[in-house]
Structure formats: structure tokens, C-alpha cells
C-alpha positions as CSV (number, residue, x, y, z in Angstrom):
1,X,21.7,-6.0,11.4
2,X,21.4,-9.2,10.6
3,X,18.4,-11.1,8.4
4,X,16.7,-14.4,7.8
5,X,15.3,-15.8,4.5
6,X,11.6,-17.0,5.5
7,X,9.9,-19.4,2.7
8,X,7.1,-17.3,1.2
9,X,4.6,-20.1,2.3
10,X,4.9,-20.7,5.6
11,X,5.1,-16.8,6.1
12,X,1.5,-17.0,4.6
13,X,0.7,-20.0,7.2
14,X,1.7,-17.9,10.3
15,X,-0.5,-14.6,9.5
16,X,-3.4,-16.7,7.9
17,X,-3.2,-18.6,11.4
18,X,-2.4,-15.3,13.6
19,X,-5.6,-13.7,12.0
20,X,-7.8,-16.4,12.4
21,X,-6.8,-17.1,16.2
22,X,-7.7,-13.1,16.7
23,X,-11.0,-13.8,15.4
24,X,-11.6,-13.2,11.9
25,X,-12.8,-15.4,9.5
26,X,-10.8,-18.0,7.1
27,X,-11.3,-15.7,4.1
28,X,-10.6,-12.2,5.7
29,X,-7.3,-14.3,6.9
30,X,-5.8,-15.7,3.8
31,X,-6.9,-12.6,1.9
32,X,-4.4,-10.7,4.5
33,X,-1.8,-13.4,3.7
34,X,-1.5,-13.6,0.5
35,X,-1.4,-9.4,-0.3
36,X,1.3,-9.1,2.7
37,X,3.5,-12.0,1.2
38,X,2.7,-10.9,-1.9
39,X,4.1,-7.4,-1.0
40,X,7.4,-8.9,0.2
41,X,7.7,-11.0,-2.9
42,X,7.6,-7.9,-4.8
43,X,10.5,-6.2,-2.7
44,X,7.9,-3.9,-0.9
45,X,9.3,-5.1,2.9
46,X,7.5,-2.0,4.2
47,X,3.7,-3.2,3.4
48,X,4.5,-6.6,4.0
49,X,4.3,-9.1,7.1
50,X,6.3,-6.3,9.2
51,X,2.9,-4.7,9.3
52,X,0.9,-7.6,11.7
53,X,2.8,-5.9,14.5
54,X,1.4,-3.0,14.4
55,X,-2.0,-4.8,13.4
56,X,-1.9,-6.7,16.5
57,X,-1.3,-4.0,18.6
58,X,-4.4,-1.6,17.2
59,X,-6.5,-4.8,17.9
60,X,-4.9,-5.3,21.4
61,X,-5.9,-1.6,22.1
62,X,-9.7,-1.9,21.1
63,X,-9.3,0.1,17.7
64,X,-9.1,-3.0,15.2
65,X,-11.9,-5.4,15.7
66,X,-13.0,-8.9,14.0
67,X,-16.7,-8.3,13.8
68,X,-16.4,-4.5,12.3
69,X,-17.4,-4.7,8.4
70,X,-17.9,-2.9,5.5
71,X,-21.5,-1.2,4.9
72,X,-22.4,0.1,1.4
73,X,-23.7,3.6,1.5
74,X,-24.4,4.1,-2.0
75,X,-24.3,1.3,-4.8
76,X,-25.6,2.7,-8.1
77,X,-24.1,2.3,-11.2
78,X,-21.5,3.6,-11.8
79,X,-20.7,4.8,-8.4
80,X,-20.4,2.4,-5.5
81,X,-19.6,3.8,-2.1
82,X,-18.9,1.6,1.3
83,X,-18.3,2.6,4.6
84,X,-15.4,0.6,5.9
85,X,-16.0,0.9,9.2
86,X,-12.3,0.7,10.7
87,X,-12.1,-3.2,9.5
88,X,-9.5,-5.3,8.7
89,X,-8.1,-3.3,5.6
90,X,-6.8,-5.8,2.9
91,X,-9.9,-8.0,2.7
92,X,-12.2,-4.6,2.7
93,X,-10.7,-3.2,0.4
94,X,-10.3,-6.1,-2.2
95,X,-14.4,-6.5,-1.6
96,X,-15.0,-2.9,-2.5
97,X,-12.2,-3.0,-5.2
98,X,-14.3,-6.8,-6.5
99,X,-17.8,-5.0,-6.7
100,X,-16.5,-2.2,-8.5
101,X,-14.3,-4.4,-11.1
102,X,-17.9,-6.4,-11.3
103,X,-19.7,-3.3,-12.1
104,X,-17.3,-1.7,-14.7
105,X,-17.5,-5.1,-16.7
106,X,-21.2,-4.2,-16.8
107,X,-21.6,-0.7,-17.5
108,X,-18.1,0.3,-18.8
109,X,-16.6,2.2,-15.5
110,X,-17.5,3.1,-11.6
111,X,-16.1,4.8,-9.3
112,X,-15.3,3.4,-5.9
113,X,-15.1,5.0,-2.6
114,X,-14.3,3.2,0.4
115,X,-14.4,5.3,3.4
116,X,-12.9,5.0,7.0
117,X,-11.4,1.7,6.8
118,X,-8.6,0.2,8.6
119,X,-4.7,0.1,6.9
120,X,-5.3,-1.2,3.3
121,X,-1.7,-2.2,2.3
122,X,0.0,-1.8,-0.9
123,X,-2.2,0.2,-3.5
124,X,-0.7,-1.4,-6.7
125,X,-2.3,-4.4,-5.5
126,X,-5.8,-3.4,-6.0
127,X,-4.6,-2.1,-9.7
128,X,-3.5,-5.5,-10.5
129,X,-6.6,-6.9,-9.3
130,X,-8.5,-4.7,-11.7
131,X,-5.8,-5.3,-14.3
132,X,-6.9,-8.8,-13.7
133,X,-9.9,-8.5,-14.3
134,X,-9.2,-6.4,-17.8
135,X,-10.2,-3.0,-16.6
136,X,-7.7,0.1,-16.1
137,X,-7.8,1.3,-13.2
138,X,-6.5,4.6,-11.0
139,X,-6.5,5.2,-7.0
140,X,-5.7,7.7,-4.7
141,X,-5.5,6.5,-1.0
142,X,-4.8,9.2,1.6
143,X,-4.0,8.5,5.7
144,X,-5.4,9.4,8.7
145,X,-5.9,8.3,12.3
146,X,-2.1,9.6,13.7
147,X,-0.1,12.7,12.7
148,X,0.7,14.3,9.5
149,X,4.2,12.6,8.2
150,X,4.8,14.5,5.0
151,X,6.4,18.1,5.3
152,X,4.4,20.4,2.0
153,X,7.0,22.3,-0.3
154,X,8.7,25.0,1.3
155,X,7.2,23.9,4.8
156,X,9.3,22.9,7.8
157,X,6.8,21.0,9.1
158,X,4.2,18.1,8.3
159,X,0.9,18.7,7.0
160,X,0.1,15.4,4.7
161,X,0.1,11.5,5.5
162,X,2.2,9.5,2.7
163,X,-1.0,9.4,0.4
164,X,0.1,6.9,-2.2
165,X,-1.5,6.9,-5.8
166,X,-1.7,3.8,-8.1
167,X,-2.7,3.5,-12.0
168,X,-2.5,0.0,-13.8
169,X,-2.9,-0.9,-17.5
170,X,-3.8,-4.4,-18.4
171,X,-1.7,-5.6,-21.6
172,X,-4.0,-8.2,-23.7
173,X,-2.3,-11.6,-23.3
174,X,0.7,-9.7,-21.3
175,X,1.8,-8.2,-18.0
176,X,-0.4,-5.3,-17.4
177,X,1.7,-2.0,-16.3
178,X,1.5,-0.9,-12.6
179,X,2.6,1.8,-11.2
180,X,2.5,2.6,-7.4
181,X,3.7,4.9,-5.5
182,X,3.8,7.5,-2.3
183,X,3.4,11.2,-3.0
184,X,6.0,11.6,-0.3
185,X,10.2,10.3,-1.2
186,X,9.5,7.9,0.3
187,X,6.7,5.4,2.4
188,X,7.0,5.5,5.9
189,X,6.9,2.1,5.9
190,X,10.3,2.1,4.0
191,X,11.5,5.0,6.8
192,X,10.1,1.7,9.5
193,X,12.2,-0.7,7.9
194,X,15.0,1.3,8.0
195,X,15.1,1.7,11.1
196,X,14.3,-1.9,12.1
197,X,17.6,-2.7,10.1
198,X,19.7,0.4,11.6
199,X,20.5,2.0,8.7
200,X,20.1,5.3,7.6
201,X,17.9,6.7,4.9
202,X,19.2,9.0,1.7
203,X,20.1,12.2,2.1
204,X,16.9,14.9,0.9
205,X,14.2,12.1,1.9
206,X,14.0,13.1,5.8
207,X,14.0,16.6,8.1
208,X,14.3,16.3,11.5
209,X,11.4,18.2,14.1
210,X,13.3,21.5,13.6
211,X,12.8,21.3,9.9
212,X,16.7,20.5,9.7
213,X,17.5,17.9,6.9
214,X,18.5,14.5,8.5
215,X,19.3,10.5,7.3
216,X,18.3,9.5,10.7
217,X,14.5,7.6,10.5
218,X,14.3,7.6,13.9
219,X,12.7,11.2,13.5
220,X,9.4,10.2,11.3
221,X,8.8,8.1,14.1
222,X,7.2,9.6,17.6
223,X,9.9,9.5,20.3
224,X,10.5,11.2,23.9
225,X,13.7,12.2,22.4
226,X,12.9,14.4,19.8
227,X,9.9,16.4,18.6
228,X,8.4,14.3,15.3
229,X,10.0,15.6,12.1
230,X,8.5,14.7,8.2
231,X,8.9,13.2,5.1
232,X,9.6,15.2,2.0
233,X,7.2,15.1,-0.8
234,X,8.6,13.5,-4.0
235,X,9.7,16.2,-6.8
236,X,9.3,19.1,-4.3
237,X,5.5,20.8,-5.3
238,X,4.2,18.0,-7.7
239,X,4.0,15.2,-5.1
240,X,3.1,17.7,-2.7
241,X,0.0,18.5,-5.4
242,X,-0.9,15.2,-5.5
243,X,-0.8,14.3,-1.8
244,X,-3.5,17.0,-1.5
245,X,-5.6,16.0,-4.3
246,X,-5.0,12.6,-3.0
247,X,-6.6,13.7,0.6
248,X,-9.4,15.7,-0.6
249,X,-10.9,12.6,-3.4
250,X,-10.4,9.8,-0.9
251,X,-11.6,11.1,2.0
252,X,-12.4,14.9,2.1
253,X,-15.3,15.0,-0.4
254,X,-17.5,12.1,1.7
255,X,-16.1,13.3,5.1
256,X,-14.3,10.4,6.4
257,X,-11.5,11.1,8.6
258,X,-8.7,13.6,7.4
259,X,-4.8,14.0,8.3
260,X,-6.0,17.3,10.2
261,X,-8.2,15.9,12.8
262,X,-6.6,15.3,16.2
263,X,-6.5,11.7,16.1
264,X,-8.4,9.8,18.9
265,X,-6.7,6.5,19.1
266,X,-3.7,4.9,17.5
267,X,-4.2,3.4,14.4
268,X,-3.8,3.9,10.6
269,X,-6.9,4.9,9.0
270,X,-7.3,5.1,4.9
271,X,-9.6,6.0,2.7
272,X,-9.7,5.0,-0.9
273,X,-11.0,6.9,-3.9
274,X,-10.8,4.5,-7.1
275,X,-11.8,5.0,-11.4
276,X,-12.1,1.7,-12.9
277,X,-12.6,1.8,-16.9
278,X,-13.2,-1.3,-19.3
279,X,-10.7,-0.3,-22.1
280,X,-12.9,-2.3,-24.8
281,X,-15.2,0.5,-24.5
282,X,-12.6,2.3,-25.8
283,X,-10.8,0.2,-28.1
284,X,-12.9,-3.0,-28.9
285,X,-10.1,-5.1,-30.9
286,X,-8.2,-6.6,-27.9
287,X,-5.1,-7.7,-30.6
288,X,-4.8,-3.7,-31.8
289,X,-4.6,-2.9,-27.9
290,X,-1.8,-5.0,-27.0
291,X,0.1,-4.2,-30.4
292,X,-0.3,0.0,-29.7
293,X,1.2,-1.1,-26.3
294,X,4.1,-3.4,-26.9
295,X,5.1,-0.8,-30.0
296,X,5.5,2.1,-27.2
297,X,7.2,-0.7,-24.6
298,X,9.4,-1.4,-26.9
299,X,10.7,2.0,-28.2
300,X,10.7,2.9,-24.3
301,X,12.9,-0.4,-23.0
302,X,15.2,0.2,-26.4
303,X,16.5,3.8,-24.8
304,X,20.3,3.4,-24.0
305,X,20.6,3.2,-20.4
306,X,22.8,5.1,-18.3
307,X,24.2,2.0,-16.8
308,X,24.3,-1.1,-18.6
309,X,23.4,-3.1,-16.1
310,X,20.2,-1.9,-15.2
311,X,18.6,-1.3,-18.3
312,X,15.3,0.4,-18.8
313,X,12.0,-0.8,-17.2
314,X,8.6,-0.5,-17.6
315,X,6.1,0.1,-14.0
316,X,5.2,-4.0,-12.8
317,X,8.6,-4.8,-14.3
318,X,11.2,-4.4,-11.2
319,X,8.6,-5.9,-9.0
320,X,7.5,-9.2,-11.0
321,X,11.3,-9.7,-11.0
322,X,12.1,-9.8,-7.7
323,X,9.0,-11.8,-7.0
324,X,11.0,-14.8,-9.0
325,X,13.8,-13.9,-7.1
326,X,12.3,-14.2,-3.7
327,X,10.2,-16.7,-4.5
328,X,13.0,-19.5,-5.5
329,X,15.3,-17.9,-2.3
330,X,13.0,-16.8,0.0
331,X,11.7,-13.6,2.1
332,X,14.5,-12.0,3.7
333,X,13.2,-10.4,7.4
334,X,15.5,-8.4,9.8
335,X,15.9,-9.4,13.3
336,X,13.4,-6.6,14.8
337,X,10.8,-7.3,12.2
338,X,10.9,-10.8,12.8
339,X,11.2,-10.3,16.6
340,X,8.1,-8.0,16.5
341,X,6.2,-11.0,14.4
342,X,7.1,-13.2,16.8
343,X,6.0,-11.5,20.1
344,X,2.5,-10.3,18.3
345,X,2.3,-14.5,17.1
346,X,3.1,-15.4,20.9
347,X,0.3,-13.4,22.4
348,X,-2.3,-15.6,20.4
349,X,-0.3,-18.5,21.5
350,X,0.6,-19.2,18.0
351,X,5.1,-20.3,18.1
352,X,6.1,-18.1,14.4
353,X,9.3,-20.0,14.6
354,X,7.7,-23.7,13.8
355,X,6.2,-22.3,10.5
């Protein structure tokens, strides 16, 4: 299938004008601009502007609305707990994400819990707003609102949503290290693009709705024609570990909504369980911080690699990369994607292809 190369700002025009034609505010719409832009720039297609699509549609069906906000349940240092309320995910979550950043700086850590709200995006972009902001940070997001996608070890079927899991490390005067990623092989969101493109996925990453191993993507996706299959945890029982610990911190614990409640409506719910820690409280000298780092960088990037032309990176690395690259040649966007963006931009009267 073929693809078009968008220019990264006038991607961020259309959705900060699609979002504020459906009736949120100018900040809640460029704050949803800039992290899905952002998400392409950094070569993550599957949390980027391919989501407004399915954005549009859980606002067209009543489930997403403009006036639902965050409510703080519990805000006492060091814990900090809102009820997101099914809102618009990106800017909810980079206000809880903000307060708790704020409150580390002051007492040395908190721990965030934002509860119930509406599709947050890419995790590692709330560690490198914390990283930022000079504080360490660690997430665990899980998923609810539709079926379980991701099959436990050993188990033919699905019992887990792709609950991804984020750490950052800012560097003193450097690129901080981020590290991002879904418990399962891979994000649905990559298993969407997929199949938006019409190719197939990697052998071991998919089984089909018989528990049969399959490239197909077609089958992580509810269809007619075939019973819903899953996605395979990464490293067989340790991402399946996670992806439970991940469910029970973000969401289980406060009794927001779970993978294993029938879902009402359809929509993608998460919840977000969060650790934010200043590291001066742990090492005061800034210059002995970054020095400890780089040392252990370097030894790491020196390994020989097993193909010389992809040498050894560092988490952040691959991704501030291809944001250069992207950035300078544009946003690459498959037909469907870009059809999908243009039918949701359409209903709102808003034409995507002048941008």
C-alpha cells in the first residue's frame, strides 16, 4: 500500500483544529497535537495521528465528551490521585503527570494515579516530561473498556490488554534515557497499522481465535469472520508478569475499570499508576550524576555489534533519531490511515487535505 509524507506541522494544524471544532478547548487541543505528532516523529505510527479516527468515533458514539474532566480524589503529598473521568486522554494525563512532577520537586517523590480516563497515548511521553522536569520517573498503564488482546503464557486465549510500562532517566545537561514499551510483542496499535498498510506481522507476535499461531493482524481485531484471537506477551512469562502487575497498580488497587469487566461501550479506557523521584535527593552533585552515567553509556554503546550497521543504542536513542529524520522529510501516512483522518476531519467540516 501506498504512503504519503505529511509535514509534521500542518499534521499538528488539522488535529489542533479537528479537536477544537468537536468542542474542546485551545489547550486540551494543541496538547493532543503535539504528543500525536510527536509520536509519529519518533517512528511510533501506532500512537500517532492514526488514533483521531478512532477518537472521533468514541465521541460520535456518546462515550468521549468535551466537558468531562479530571477530579482530584486525593492530593496529599506525596500521593496525588485524580479521577479522569473518561476525558480526553493526552491533556489529562499530562495535567496529572504536571502536578505530580510539581510535587516531587517539592518533597522529593509522589506517586500519581490517574484513574478511568480516556486513551492516554504513548507512555514514554509522560517519562520525558518528568525527565524534563529533572525527576526519574516509572509508569505502568494497563487497558480497559473492550476485550482482553494479550493471550498469558501457556494460554490460547486472551486475558490482558497491551499494558505498556515506561521508566525515564534524566541525564544532567544530556538526553535523558526512556524506555517504553508494551508488556505484549507487540502494541495493538502496531498490529492496526499493519493492517492499514496490508502487511503481515512477524511470525510468534500473533495467534489466531483458535489459539493457532498466525502473521495475519486481521485477527487482534473483532471481525464477523473470525472469532478474536490475541497478542503474545513479550519474553513468554516475564511480560506476561508485568502486564498483570501493570493491571493490578494502575487500576486494580483504586477500582477503576479492569480488562475483565464486560465492557459497556466502545472505547479505550486507561489507567495510570506513576513513581516520580528527584534524583538530587539521591545524589546532590548534578556533574557526578551525569559522569556515573555517560561512563556506563559509554562502555554499553562501545560493545561490538552484531551488525555494523546498526550499532548499539541506548532507550530515547532510536527514537530522537528518527525524529530528525522525519522532521527534515516528513510524516509518512498510509492510504487507510490518511483516508480514516480524512472522513473523521470531514464530519466536523474541517477539508484534512488543505493543511
Amino acid at each position: 500500500m501506498s504512503h504519503k509524507l505529511h509535514r509534521p506541522e500542518a499534521l499538528r494544524s488539522l488535529i489542533r483544529d479537528m479537536v477544537t471544532k468537536a468542542g474542546w478547548s485551545e489547550a486540551e487541543a494543541q496538547e493532543t497535537a503535539d504528543h500525536l505528532v510527536l509520536a509519529n516523529l519518533s517512528g511510533h505510527d501506532s500512537h500517532g495521528v492514526g488514533m483521531i479516527p478512532l477518537y472521533f468515533q468514541s465521541l460520535a458514539d456518546g462515550n468521549l465528551k468535551p466537558e468531562s474532566k479530571g477530579v482530584t480524589r486525593v492530593e496529599a503529598a506525596p500521593f496525588l490521585i485524580v479521577d479522569g473521568n473518561i476525558a480526553l486522554g493526552q491533556p489529562n494525563a499530562r495535567n496529572a503527570v504536571d502536578r505530580a512532577a510539581a510535587m516531587a520537586g517539592q518533597t522529593g517523590v509522589a506517586i500519581v494515579n490517574l484513574l478511568d480516563s480516556h486513551h492516554i497515548g504513548r507512555i514514554g511521553h509522560y517519562a520525558e516530561v518528568a525527565a524534563a522536569a529533572g525527576l526519574i520517573s516509572f509508569f505502568w498503564v494497563n487497558v480497559a473498556g473492550r476485550p482482553p488482546i494479550v493471550a498469558p503464557f501457556a494460554a490460547k486465549e486472551a486475558r490482558f490488554g497491551t499494558n505498556p510500562h515506561a521508566i525515564g532517566i534524566p541525564v544532567p545537561g544530556g538526553e535523558p534515557l526512556i524506555l517504553d514499551f508494551a508488556t505484549s510483542r507487540m502494541a495493538h496499535g502496531k498490529a492496526r497499522v499493519a493492517l492499514n498498510k496490508g502487511e503481515q506481522v512477524p511470525p510468534g507476535y500473533i495467534i489466531d481465535g483458535e489459539g493457532r499461531p498466525t502473521t495475519d493482524p486481521a485477527h487482534v481485531f473483532a471481525s464477523p469472520d473470525h472469532p478474536l484471537g490475541a497478542l503474545l506477551p513479550f519474553g513468554d512469562h516475564k511480560g506476561a508478569g508485568l502486564s498483570l502487575i501493570a493491571e493490578l497498580l494502575s487500576a486494580g488497587l483504586m477500582g477503576a475499570a479492569r480488562i475483565d469487566q464486560k465492557p459497556q461501550k466502545s472505547w479505550i479506557i486507561n489507567s495510570l499508576f506513576g513513581v516520580l523521584i528527584d534524583p538530587a535527593r539521591l545524589e546532590p552533585d548534578a556533574d557526578l550524576r551525569r559522569s556515573r552515567i555517560d561512563s556506563y553509556l559509554a562502555f554499553v554503546r562501545a560493545a561490538r555489534p552484531q551488525d555494523p550497521a546498526n550499532p548499539v543504542l541506548a532507550p530515547g536513542d532510536k527514537e530522537r533519531r528518527v525524529r530528525i529524520e522525519r522532521g527534515a522529510a516528513g510524516i509518512p501516512l498510509d492510504d487507510e490511515t490518511w483516508s480514516q483522518i480524512r472522513a473523521a476531519a470531514a464530519r466536523h467540516g474541517i477539508d484534512a487535505d488543505s493543511y
